[in-house]
C-alpha positions in Angstrom: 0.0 0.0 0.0 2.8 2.4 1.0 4.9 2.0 -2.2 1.3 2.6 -4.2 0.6 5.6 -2.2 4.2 6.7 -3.2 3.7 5.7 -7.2 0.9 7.7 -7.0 2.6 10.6 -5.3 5.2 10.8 -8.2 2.9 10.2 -11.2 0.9 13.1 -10.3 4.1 15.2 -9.7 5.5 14.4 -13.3 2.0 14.9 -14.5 1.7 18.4 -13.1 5.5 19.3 -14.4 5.1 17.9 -17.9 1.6 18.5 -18.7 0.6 21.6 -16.7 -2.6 23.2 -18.9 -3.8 26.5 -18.4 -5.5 29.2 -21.0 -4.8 32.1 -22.8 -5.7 35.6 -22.5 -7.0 37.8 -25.1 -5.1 41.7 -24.7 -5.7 42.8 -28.2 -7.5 42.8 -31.8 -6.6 44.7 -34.3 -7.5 44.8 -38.4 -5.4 43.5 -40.8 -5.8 43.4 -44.5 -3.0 40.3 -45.7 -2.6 37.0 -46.9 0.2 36.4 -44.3 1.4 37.4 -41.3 4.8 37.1 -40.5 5.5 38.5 -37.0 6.8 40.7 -34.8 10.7 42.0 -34.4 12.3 42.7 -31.2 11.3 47.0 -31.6 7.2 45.5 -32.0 7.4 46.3 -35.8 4.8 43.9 -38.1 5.6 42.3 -40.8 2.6 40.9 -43.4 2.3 40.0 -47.2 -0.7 40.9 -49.0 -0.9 39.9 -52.9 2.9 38.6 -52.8 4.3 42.1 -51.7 6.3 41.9 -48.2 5.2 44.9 -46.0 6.4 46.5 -42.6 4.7 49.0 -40.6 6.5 51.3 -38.4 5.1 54.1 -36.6 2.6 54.7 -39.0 4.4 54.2 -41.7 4.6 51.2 -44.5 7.9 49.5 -46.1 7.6 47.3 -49.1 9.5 45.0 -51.2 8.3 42.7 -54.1 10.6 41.2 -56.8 7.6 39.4 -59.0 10.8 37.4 -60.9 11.5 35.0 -57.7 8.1 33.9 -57.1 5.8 33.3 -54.0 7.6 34.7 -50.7 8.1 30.9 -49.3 9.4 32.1 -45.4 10.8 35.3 -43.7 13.3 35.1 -40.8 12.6 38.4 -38.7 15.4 37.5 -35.7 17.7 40.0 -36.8 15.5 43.7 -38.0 18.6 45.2 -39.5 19.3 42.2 -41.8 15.9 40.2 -42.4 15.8 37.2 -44.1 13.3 36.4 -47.6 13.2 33.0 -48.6 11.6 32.3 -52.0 11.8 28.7 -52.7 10.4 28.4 -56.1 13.1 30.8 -57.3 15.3 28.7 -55.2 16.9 32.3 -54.0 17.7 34.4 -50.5 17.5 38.2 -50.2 18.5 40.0 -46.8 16.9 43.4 -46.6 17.3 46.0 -44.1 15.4 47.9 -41.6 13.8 49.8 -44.4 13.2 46.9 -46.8 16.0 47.7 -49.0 17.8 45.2 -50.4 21.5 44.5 -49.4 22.6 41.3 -50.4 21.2 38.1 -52.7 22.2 34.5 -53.7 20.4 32.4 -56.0 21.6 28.9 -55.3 21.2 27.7 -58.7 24.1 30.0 -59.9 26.6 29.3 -57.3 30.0 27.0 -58.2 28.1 24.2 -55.1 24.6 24.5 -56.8 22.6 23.4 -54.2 18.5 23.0 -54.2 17.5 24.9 -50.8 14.0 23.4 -49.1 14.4 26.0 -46.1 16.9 29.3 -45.1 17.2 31.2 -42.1 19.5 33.5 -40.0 22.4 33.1 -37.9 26.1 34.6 -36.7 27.4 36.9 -39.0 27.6 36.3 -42.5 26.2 32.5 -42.2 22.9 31.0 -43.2 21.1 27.9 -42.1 20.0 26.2 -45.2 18.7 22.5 -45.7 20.4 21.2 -48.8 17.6 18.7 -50.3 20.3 17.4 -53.0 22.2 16.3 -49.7 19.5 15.8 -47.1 21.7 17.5 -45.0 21.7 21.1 -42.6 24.5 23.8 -43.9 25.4 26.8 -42.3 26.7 28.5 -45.3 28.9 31.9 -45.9 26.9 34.2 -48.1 29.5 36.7 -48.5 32.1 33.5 -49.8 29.6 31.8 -51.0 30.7 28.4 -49.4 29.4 25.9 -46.8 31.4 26.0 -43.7 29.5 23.6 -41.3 27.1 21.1 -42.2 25.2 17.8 -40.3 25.5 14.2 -41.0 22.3 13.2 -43.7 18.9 13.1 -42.3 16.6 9.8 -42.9 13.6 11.4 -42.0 11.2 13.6 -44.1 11.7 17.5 -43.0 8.4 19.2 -43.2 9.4 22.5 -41.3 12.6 24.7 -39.8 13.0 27.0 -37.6 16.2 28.7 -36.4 18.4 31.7 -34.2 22.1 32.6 -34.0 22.9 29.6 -32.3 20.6 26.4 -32.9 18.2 25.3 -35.6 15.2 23.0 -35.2 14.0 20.4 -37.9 10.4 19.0 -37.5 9.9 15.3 -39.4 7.2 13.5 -38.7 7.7 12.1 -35.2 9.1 15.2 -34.0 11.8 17.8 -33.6 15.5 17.5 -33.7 17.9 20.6 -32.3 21.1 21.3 -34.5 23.9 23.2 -33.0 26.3 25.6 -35.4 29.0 22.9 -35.9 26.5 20.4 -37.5 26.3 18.6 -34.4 22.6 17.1 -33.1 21.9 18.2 -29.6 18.5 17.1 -28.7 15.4 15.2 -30.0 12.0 16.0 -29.2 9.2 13.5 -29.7 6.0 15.0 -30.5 3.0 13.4 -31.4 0.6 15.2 -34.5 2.3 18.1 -33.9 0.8 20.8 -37.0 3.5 23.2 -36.8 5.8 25.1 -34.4 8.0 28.1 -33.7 10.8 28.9 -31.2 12.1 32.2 -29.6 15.5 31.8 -28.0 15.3 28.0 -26.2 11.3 28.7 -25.8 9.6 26.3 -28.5 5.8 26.2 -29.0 4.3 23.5 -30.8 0.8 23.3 -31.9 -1.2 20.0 -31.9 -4.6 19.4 -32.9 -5.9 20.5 -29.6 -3.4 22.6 -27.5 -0.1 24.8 -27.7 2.8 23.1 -25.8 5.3 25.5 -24.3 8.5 24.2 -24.1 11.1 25.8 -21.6 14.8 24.2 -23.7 16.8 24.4 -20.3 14.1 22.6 -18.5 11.8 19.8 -18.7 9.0 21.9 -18.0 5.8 21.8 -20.5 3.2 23.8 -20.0 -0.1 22.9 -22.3 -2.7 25.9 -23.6 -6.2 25.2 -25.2 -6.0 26.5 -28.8 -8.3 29.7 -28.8 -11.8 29.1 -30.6 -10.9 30.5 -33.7 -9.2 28.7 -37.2 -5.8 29.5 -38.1 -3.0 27.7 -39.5 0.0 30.0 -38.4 0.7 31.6 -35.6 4.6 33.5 -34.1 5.1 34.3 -30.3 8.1 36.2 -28.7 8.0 34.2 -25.7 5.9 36.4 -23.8 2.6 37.2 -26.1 1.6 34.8 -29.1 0.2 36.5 -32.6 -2.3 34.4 -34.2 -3.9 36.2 -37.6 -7.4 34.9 -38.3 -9.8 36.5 -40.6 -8.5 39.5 -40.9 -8.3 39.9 -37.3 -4.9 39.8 -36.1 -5.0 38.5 -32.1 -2.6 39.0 -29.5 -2.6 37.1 -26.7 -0.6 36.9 -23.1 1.5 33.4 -22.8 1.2 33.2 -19.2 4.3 30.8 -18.4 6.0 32.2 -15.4 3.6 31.1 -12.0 3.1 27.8 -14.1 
């Protein structure tokens, strides 16, 4: 009986650390005329597309780029405002933009001397990239300015359906799951996850939307804390680790991720 009472003890102890639920909190609504939202830099400026053109708003004002030769805008990578990322797969090409949407730099990966097909791109230290090579299978952190591949991982054997990345990590999501990449190529950590939709990270925060919740992730912890999806349909949603953006007919919907008394 004792050693029961004590199973019992611990299961509802692991319970209530890994699968804490609690809800979210609607603190704003506002308009939005766009096809996609992107998400919110670190200075609280939006980013949206509407009819293929990539807009910023800034203190009442609007930014815009649009280049209609590469194609649908396929990802943008916001972590850095001063050099912001524009993946446009179909065009197989990168452009970094600055704080005003002008363009600084570009590489087409089909006219490069390593012509590589890219399936995903984002951000990291200096002049590097993450880019999943789908010739290879494999995770590059490639030199934009030499126009080489410094670092890259060992092949992957499972599908890669999504990416997400910062300066120091990037996160591949297959079908079981998620698996963490450091800067050397190295894996670091595999998260199992099961019918996980899609998912985003902000610094070692990852949130990962299921069918029925959100499940915040705390990287240097085994904390999860669970959140009932809102009531309303969406497909794509960005946090900053302390208020999630959800844009749902035409409504964009911020709301207050409520992680620290959890």
């Amino acid at each position: 009986m004792k050693t029961l009472f004590f199973f019992l003890a611990f299961q509802l102890l692991v319970n209530s650390v890994f699968a804490q639920t609690s809800s979210l909190k609607v603190i704003d609504r506002q308009p939005m005329e766009a096809d996609r939202f992107w998400g919110v830099d670190s200075y609280d400026q939006f980013y949206f597309s509407k009819n293929n053109v990539f807009y910023k708003t800034e203190d009442g004002k609007r930014f815009q780029f649009q280049d209609l030769q590469l194609g649908v805008l396929e990802s943008v990578d916001l972590l850095n405002p001063l050099k912001l990322l524009l993946f446009y797969k179909e065009a197989n090409t990168v452009v970094l933009l600055d704080n005003r949407l002008n363009e600084i730099n570009r590489v087409n990966f089909n006219f490069i001397t390593d012509v590589k097909t890219v399936d995903f791109a984002g951000i990291s230290k200096d002049n590097l990239l993450w880019i999943f090579n789908a010739d290879l299978q494999q995770l590059e952190l490639f030199n934009y300015q030499l126009l080489r591949t410094n670092n890259s991982s060992l092949p992957l054997s499972k599908d890669i359906v999504s990416f997400k990345s910062n300066y120091n990590f990037a996160w591949l999501k297959h079908a079981d799951g998620l698996v963490k990449y450091n800067i050397n190529g190295s894996l670091v950590d595999t998260i199992a996850v099961n019918n996980s939709l899609s998912f985003a990270v902000f610094k070692n925060q990852i949130l990962i939307q299921t069918h029925e919740f959100l499940e915040f992730l705390e990287g240097s912890t085994n904390k999860t804390i669970r959140f009932k999806k809102p009531e309303i349909s969406f497909d794509q949603f960005y946090f900053n680790g302390e208020n999630l953006y959800i844009y749902s007919g035409k409504v964009l919907y911020t709301y207050k991720l409520n992680t620290a008394n959890n």
